[in-house]
Each structure stands twice: as structure tokens, then as C-alpha cells.
PyMOL commands that place a pseudoatom at each C-alpha (Angstrom):
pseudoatom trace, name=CA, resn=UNK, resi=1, chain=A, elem=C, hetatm=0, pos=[73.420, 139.216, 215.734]
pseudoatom trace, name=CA, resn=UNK, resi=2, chain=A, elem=C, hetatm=0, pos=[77.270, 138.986, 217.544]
pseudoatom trace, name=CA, resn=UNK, resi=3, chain=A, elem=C, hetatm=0, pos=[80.409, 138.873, 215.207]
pseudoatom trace, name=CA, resn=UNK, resi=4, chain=A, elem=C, hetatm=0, pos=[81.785, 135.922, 213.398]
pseudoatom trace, name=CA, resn=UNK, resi=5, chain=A, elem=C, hetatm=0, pos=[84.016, 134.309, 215.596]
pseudoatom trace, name=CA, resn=UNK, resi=6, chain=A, elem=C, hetatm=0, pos=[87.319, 133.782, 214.271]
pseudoatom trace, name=CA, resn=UNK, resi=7, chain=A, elem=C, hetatm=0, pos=[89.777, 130.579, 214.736]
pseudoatom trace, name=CA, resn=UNK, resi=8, chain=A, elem=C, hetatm=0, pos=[92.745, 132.795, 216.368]
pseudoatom trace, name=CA, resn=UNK, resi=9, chain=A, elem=C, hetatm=0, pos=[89.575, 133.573, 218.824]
pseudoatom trace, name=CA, resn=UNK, resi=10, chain=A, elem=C, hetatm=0, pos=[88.956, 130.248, 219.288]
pseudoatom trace, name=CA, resn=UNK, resi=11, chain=A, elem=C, hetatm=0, pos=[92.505, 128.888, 219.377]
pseudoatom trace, name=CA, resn=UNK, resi=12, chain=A, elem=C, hetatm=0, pos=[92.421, 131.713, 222.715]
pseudoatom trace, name=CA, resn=UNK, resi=13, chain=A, elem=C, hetatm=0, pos=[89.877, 130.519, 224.368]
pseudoatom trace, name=CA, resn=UNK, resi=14, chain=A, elem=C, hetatm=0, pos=[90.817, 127.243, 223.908]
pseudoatom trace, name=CA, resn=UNK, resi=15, chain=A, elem=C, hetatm=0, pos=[94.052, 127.797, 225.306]
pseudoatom trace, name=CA, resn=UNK, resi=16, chain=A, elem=C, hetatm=0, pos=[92.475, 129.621, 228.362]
pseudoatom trace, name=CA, resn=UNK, resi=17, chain=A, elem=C, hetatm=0, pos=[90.218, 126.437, 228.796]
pseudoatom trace, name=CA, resn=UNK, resi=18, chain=A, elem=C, hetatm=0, pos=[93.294, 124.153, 228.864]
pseudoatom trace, name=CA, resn=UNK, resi=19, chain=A, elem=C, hetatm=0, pos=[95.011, 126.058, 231.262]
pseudoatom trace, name=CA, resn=UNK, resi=20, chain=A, elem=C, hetatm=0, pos=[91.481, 125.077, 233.299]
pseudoatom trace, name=CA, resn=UNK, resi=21, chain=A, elem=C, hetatm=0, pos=[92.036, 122.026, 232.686]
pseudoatom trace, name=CA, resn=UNK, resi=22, chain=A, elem=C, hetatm=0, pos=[95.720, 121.301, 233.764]
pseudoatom trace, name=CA, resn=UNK, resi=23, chain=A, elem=C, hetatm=0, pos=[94.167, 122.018, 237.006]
pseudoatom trace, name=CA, resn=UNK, resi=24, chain=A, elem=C, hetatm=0, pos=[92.156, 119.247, 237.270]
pseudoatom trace, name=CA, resn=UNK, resi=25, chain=A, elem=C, hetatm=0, pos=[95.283, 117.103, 236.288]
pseudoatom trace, name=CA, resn=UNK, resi=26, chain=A, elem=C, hetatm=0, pos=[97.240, 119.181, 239.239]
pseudoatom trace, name=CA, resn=UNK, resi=27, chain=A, elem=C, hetatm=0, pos=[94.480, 117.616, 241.534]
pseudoatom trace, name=CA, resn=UNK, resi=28, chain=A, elem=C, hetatm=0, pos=[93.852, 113.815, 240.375]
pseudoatom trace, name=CA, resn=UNK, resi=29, chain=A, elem=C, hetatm=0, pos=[97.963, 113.897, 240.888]
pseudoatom trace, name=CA, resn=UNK, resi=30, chain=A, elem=C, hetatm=0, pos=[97.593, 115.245, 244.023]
pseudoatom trace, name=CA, resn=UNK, resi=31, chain=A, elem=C, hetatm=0, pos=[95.071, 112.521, 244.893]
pseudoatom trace, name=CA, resn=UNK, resi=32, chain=A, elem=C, hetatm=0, pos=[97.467, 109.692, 244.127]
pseudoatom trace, name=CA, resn=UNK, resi=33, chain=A, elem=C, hetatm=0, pos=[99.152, 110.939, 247.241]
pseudoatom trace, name=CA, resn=UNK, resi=34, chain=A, elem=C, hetatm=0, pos=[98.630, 110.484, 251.095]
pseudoatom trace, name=CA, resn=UNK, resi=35, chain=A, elem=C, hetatm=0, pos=[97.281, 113.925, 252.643]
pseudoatom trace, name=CA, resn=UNK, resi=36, chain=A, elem=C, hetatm=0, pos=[99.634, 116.751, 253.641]
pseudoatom trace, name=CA, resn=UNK, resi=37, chain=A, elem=C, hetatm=0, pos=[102.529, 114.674, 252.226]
pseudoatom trace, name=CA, resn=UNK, resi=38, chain=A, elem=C, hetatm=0, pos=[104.875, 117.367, 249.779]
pseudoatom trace, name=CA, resn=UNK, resi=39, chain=A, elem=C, hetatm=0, pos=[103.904, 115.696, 246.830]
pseudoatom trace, name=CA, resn=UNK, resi=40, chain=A, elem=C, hetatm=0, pos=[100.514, 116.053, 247.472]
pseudoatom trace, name=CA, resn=UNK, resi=41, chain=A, elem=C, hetatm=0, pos=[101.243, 119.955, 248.879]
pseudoatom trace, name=CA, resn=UNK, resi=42, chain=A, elem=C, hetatm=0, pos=[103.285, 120.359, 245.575]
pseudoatom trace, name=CA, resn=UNK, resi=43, chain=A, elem=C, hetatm=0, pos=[100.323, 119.224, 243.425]
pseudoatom trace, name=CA, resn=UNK, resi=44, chain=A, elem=C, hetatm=0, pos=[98.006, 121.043, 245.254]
pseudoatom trace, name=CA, resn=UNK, resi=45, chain=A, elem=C, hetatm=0, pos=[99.691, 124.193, 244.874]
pseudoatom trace, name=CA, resn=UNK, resi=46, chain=A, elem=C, hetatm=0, pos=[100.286, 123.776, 240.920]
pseudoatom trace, name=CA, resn=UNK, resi=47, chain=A, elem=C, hetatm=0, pos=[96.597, 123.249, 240.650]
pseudoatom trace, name=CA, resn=UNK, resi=48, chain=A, elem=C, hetatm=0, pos=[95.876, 126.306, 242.731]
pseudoatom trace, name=CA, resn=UNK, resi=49, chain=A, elem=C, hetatm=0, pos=[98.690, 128.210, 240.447]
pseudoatom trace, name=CA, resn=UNK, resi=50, chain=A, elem=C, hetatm=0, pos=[96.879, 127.016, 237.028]
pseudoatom trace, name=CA, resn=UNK, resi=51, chain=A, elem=C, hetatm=0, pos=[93.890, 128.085, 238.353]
pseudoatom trace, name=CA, resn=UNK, resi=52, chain=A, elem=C, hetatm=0, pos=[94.556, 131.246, 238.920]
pseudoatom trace, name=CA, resn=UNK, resi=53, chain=A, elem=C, hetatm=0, pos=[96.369, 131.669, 235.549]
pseudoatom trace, name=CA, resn=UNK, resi=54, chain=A, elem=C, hetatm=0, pos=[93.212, 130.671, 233.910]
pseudoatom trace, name=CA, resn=UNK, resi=55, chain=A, elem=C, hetatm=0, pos=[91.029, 132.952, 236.235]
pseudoatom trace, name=CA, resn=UNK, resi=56, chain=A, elem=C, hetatm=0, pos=[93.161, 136.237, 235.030]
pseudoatom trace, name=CA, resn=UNK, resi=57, chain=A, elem=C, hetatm=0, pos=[92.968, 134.345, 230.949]
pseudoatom trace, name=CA, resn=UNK, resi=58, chain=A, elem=C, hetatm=0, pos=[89.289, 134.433, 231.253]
pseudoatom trace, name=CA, resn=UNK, resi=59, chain=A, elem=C, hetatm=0, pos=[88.778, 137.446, 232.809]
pseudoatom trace, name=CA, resn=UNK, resi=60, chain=A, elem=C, hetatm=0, pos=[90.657, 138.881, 229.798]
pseudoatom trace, name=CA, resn=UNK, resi=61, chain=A, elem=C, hetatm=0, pos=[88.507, 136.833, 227.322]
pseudoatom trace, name=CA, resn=UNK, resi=62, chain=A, elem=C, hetatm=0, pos=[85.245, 137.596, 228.498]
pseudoatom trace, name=CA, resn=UNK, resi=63, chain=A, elem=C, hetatm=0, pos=[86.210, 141.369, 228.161]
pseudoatom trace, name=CA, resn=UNK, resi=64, chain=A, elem=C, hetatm=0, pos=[86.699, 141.007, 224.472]
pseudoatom trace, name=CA, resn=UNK, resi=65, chain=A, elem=C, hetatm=0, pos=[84.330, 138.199, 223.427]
pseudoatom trace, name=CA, resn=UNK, resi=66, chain=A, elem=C, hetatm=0, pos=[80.939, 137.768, 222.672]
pseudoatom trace, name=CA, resn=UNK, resi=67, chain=A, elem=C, hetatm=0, pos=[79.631, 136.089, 227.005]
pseudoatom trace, name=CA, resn=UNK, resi=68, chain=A, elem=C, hetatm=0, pos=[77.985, 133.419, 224.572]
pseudoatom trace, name=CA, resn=UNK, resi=69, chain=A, elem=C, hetatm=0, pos=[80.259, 132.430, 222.413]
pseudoatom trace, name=CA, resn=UNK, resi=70, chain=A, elem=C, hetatm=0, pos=[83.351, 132.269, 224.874]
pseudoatom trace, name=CA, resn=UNK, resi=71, chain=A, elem=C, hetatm=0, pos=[80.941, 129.992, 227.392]
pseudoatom trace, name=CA, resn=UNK, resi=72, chain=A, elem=C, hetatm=0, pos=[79.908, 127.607, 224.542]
pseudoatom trace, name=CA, resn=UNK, resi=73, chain=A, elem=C, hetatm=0, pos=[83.644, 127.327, 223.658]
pseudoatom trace, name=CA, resn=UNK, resi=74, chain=A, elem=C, hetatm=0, pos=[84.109, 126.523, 227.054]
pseudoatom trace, name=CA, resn=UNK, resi=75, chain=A, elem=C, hetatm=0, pos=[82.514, 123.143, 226.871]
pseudoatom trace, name=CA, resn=UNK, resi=76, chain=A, elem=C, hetatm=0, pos=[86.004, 121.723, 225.318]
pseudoatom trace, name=CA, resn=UNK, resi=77, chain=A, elem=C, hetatm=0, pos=[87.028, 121.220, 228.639]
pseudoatom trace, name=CA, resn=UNK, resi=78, chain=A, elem=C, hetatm=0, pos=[85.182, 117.847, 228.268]
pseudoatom trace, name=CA, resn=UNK, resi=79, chain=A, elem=C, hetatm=0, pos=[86.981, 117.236, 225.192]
pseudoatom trace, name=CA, resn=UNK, resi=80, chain=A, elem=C, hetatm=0, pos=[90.539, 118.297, 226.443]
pseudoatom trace, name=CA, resn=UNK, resi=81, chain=A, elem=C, hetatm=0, pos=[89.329, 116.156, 229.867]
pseudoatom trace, name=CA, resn=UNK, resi=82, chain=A, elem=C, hetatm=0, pos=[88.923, 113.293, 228.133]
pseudoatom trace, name=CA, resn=UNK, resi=83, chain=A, elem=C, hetatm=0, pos=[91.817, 113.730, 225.791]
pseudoatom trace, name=CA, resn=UNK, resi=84, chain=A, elem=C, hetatm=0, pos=[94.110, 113.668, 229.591]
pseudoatom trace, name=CA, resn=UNK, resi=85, chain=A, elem=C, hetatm=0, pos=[92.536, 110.962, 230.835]
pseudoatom trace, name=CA, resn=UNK, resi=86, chain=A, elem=C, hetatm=0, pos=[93.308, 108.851, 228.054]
pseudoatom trace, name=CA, resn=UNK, resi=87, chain=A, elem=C, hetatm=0, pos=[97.306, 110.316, 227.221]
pseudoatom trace, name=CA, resn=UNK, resi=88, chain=A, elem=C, hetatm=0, pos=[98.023, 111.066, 231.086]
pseudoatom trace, name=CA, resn=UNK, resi=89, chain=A, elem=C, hetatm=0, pos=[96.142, 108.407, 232.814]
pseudoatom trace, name=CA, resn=UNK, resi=90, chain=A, elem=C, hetatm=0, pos=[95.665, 105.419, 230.356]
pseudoatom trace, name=CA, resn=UNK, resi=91, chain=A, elem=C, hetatm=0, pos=[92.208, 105.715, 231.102]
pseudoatom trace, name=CA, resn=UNK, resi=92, chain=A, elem=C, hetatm=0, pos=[89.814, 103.848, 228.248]
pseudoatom trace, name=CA, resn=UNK, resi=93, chain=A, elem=C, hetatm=0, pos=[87.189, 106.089, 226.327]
pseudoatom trace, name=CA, resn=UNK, resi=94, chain=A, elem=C, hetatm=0, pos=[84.415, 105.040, 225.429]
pseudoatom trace, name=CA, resn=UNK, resi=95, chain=A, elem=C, hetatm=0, pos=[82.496, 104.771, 222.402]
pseudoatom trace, name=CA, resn=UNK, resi=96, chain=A, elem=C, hetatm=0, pos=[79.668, 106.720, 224.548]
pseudoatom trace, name=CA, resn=UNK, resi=97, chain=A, elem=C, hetatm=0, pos=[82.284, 109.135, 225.773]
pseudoatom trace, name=CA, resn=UNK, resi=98, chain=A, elem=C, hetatm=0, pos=[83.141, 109.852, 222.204]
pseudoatom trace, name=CA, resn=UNK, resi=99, chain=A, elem=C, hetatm=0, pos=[79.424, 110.564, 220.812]
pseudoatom trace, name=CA, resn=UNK, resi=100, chain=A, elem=C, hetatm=0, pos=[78.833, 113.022, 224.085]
pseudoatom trace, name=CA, resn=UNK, resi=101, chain=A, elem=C, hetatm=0, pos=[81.646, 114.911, 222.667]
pseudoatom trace, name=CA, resn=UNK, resi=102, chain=A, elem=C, hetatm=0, pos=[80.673, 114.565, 218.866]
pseudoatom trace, name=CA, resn=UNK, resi=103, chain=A, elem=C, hetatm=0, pos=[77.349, 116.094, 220.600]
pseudoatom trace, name=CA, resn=UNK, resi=104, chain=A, elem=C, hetatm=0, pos=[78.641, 118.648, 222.607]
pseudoatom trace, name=CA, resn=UNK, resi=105, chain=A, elem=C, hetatm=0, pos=[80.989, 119.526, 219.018]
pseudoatom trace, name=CA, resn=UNK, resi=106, chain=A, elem=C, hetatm=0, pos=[77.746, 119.856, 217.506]
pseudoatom trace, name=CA, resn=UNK, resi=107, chain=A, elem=C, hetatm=0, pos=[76.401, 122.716, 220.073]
pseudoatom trace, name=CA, resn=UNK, resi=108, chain=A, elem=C, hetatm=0, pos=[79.278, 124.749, 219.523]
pseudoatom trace, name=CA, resn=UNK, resi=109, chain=A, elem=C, hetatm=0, pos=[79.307, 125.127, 215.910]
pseudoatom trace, name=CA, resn=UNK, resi=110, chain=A, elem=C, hetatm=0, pos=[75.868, 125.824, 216.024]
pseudoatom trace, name=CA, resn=UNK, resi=111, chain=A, elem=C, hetatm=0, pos=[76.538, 128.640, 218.640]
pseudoatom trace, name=CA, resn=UNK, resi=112, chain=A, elem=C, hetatm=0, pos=[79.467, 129.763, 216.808]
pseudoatom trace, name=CA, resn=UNK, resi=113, chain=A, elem=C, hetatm=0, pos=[77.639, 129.791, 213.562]
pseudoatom trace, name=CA, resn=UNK, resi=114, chain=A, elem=C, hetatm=0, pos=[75.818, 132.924, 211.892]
pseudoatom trace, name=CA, resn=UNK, resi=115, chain=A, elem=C, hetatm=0, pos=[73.116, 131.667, 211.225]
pseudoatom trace, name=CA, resn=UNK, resi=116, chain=A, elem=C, hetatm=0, pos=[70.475, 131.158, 213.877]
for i in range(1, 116): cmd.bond("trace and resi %d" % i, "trace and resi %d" % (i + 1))
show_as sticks, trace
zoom trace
């Protein structure tokens, strides 16, 4: 049985798992862009750049965490995701979008839990 996670544990990986995120942001950005332009180079690069902040950040967490328990947490990058989409983008979620996350919520906690 692994150790009880605890929420400054969680809080890290979830930071780690936002940086992921902010480089899918760096790319839809980039998208809005024609090709090669430097706004599209710029965004490009900043997605590259959060990426590899979040490579080193995991690296780090998977050397101190339970491999189980820092890849279920990582399933908030659908959360965080959708959380973007709405705040950055103005993109709509949906009631469906909202129960897949309840869902995935579920999974964690019972990954997270210590009782099996």
C-alpha cells in the first residue's frame, strides 16, 4: 500500500500539469496565425519553452511520488483544458463536458484514496 498523498503534493503536481497545459494554449495561439509569421514563431516558441519547464517539473515529481498517483493526478489536464477554453477562448462547456470531468474527479480520489 503507497503513502497518503497529501494536498501540498497535489497542489505540485497540479501546478506541474498546468504548466503542461499553458502549452497547449501557446499552440491554439499560435494557430490563430498564418505560418512562419513572428507571432506564430513567438507562440511557437513559448509553447516549446512551457514544455520544457514542465518536462524538468515532472521529471522532479515522478522522482518523489508514488508513478501512480502522480499519473492519475495528471488527468486534471482535462479539467484545467477545459477551464482555458472556456476563460481564454469563450468556448461553451458542455453539460457532457462537465460529467466527463465529474467522472474523471471520481478516478482520482479513488486512486488517491487508502483504501483499495
Amino acid at each position: 500500500m503507497g503513502k497518503k498523498i497529501s494536498i501540498k503534493q497535489i497542489a505540485l503536481i497540479q501546478a506541474a500539469v498546468i504548466v503542461y497545459t499553458f502549452g497547449s494554449i501557446s499552440l491554439k495561439l499560435a494557430s490563430n496565425h498564418d505560418f512562419m509569421t513572428l507571432p506564430f514563431l513567438f507562440f511557437l516558441f513559448l509553447s516549446v519553452f512551457f514544455l520544457g519547464v514542465y518536462a524538468i517539473f515532472w521529471q522532479q515529481i515522478i522522482k518523489r511520488f508514488d508513478l501512480s498517483l502522480a499519473y492519475a493526478n495528471r488527468a486534471f489536464a482535462i479539467f484545467w483544458s477545459m477551464l482555458w477554453a472556456a476563460v481564454i477562448f469563450g468556448e461553451r462547456v458542455t453539460i457532457k463536458n462537465i460529467i466527463g470531468v465529474v467522472i474523471i474527479f471520481a478516478g482520482i480520489m479513488v486512486v488517491n484514496s487508502d483504501e483499495y
